[in-house]
KOLTI-813860 format. One record per residue: residue number from 1; x, y, z of N, C-alpha, C, O in turn. Coordinates in pm, whole numbers, plus 50000, padded with zeros to 5 digits. Layout:
BEGIN
NUM X Y Z X Y Z X Y Z X Y Z
...
***
This chain:
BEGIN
1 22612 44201 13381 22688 44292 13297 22592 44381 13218 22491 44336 13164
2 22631 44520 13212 22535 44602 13169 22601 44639 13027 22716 44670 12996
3 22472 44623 12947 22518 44677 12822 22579 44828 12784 22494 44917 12787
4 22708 44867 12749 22735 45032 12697 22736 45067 12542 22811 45018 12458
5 22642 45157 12521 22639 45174 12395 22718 45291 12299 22713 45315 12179
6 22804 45359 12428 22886 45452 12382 22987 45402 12393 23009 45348 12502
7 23100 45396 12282 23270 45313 12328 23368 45439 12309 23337 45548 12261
8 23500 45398 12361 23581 45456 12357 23602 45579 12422 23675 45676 12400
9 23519 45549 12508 23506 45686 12674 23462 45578 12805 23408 45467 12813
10 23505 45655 12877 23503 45599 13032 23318 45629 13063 23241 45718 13028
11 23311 45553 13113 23156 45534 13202 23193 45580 13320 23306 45560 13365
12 23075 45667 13400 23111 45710 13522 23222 45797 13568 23263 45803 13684
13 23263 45857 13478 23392 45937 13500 23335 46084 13452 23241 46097 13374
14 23402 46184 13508 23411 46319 13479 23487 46323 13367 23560 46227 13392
15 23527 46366 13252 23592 46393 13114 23590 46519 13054 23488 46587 13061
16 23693 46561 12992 23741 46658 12979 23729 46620 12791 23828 46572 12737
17 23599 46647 12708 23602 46605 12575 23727 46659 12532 23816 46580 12502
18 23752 46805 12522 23918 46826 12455 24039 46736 12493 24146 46754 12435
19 24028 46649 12582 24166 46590 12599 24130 46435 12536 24217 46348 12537
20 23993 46408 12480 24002 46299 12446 24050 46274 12282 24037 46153 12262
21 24083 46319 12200 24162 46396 12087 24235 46476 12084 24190 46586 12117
22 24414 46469 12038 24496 46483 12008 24512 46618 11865 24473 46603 11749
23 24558 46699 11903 24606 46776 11751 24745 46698 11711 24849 46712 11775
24 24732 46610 11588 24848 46586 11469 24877 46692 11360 24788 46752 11298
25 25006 46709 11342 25043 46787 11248 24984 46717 11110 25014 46609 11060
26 24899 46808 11070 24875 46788 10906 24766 46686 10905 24724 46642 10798
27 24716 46644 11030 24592 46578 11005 24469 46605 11052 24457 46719 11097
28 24348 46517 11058 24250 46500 11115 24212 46396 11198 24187 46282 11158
29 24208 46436 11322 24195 46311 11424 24028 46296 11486 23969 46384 11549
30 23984 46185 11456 23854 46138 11484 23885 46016 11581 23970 45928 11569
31 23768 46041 11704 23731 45927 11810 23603 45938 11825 23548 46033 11882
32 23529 45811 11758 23358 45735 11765 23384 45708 11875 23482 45650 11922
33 23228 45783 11955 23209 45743 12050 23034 45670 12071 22995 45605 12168
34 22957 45705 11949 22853 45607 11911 22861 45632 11737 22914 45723 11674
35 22793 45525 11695 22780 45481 11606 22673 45423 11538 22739 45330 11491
36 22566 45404 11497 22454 45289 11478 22366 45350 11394 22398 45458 11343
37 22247 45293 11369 22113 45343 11245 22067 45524 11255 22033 45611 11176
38 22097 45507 11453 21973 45638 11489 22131 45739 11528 22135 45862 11520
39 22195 45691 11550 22278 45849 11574 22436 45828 11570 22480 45717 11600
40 22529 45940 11532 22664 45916 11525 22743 46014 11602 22779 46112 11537
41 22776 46009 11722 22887 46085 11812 23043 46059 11781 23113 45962 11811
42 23077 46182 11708 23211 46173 11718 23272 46302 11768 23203 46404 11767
43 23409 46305 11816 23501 46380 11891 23624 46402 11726 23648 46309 11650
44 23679 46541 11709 23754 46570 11611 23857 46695 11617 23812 46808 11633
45 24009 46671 11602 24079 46742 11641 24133 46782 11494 24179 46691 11425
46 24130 46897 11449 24159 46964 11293 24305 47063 11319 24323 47166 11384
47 24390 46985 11242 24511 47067 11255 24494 47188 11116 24476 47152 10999
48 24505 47333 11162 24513 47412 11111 24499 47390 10932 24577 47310 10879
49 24415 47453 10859 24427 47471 10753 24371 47333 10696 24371 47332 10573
50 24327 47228 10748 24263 47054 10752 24129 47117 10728 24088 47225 10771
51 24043 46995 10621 23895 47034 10652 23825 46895 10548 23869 46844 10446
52 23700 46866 10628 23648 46753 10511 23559 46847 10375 23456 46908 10403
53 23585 46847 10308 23507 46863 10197 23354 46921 10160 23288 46943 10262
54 23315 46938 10092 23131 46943 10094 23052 46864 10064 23028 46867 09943
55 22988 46782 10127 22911 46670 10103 22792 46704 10198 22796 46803 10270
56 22677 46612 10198 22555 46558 10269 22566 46476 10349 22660 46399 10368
57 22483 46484 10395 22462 46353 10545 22295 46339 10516 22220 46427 10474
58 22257 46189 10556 22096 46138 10558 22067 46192 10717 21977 46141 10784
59 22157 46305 10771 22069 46319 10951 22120 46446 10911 22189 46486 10816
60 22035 46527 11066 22107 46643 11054 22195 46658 11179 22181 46608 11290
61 22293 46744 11127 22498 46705 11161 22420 46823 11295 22334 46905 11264
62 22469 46808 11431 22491 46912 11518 22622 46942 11561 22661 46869 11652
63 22719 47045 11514 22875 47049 11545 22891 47191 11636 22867 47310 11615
64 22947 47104 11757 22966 47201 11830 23138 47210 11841 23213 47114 11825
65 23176 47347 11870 23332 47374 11845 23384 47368 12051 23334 47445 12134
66 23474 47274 12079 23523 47207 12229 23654 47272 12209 23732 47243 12300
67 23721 47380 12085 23835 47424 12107 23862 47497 12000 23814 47450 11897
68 23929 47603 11988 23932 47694 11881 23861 47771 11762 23770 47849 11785
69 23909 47744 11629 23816 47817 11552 23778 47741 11442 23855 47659 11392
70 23656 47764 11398 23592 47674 11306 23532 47761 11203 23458 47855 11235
71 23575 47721 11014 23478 47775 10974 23388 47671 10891 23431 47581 10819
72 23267 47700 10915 23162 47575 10853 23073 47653 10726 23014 47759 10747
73 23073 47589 10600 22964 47626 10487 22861 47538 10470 22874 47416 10467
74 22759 47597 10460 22623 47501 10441 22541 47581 10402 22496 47687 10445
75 22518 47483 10265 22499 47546 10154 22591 47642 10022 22670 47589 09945
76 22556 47794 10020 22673 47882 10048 22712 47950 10125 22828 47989 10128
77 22658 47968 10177 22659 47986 10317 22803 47994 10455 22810 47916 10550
78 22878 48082 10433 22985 48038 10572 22976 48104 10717 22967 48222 10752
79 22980 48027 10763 22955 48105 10888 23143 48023 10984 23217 47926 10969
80 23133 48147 11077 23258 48128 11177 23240 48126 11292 23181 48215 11353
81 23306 47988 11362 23215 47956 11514 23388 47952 11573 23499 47925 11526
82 23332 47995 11702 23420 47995 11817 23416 47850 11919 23351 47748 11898
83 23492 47875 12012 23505 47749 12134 23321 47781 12221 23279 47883 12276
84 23276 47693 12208 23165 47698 12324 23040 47733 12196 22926 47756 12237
85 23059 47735 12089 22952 47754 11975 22892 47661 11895 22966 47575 11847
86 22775 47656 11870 22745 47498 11823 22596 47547 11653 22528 47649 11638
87 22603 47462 11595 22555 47464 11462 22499 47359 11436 22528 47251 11486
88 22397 47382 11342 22322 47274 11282 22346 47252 11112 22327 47341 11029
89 22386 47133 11085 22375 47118 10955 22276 47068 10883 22330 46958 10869
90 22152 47055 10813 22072 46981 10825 22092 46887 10709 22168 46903 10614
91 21990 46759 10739 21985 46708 10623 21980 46723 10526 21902 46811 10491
92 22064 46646 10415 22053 46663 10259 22135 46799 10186 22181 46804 10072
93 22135 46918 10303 22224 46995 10269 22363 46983 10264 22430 46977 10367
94 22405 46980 10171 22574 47017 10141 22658 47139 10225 22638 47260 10221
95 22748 47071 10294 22846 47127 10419 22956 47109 10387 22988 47037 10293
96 23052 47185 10474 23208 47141 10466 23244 47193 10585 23165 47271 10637
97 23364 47164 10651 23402 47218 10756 23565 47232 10736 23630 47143 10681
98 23622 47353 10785 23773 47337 10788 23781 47416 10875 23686 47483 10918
99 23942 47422 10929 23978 47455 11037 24051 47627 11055 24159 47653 11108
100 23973 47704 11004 24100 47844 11008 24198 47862 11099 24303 47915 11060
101 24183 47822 11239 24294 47745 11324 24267 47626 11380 24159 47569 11369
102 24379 47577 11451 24364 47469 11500 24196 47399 11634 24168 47407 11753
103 24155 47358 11552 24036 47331 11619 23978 47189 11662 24002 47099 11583
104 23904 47155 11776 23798 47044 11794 23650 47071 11780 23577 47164 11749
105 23640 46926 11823 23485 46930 11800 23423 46803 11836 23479 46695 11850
106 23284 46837 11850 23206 46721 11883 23107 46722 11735 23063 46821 11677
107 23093 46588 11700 22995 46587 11640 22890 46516 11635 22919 46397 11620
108 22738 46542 11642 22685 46441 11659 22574 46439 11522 22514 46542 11492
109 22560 46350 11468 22454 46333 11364 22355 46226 11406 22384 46119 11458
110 22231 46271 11375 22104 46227 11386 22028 46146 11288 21968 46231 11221
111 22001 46046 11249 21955 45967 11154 21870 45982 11159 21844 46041 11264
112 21679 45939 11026 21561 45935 11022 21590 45809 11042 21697 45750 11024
113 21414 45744 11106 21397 45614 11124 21371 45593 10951 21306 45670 10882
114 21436 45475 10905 21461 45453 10766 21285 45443 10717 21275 45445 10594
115 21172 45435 10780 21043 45478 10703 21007 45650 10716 20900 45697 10677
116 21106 45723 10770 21122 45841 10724 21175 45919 10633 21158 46037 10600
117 21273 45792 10582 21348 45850 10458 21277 45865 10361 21196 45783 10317
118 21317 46037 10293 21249 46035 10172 21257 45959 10028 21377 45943 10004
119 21191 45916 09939 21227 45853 09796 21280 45952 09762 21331 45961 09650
***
């Protein structure tokens, strides 16, 4: 038995990331597909006018847009990404993301090996 370190996706299969998340009315739909110290893959379906907040991350966030429209701030910064467009958030910087329409996404964040973290 071979170990898989990605869950909640098929191994060996062709996949269609937009169909693996759902648009809900009035929510935000997230599916982990890794998780652990060194990196975080998630899949995210943003119903219109939905958005997380401005906060930091200890990695830097790479969000690429798998369906509609995205607008992302980092820093002050806003910028507006399309389907097939991808962004870097970096560490320690303060981001937010919301949805000006209905949008997905992949996200993947990158962790330091914890003797890289700064004091």
């Amino acid at each position: 038995m071979s170990i898989q370190y990605l869950k909640n996706i098929e191994p060996e299969q062709a996949l269609e990331l937009t169909k693996l998340v759902e648009y809900q009315q009035g929510q935000i739909v997230s599916r982990t597909l890794a998780q652990n110290k060194a990196v975080s893959i998630t899949l995210f379906a943003f119903d219109k006018e939905e958005e997380i907040s401005t906060h930091a991350s200890d990695g830097d966030a790479m969000l690429t847009v798998l369906d509609g429209n995205a607008r992302i701030t980092i820093g002050e910064k806003v910028h507006s990404l399309t389907q097939g467009q991808t962004i870097v958030m970096p560490a320690q910087i303060p981001h937010a993301v919301a949805a000006a329409d209905r949008f997905k996404m992949m996200l993947t964040v990158v962790f330091p090996k914890p003797a890289e973290k700064e004091s």
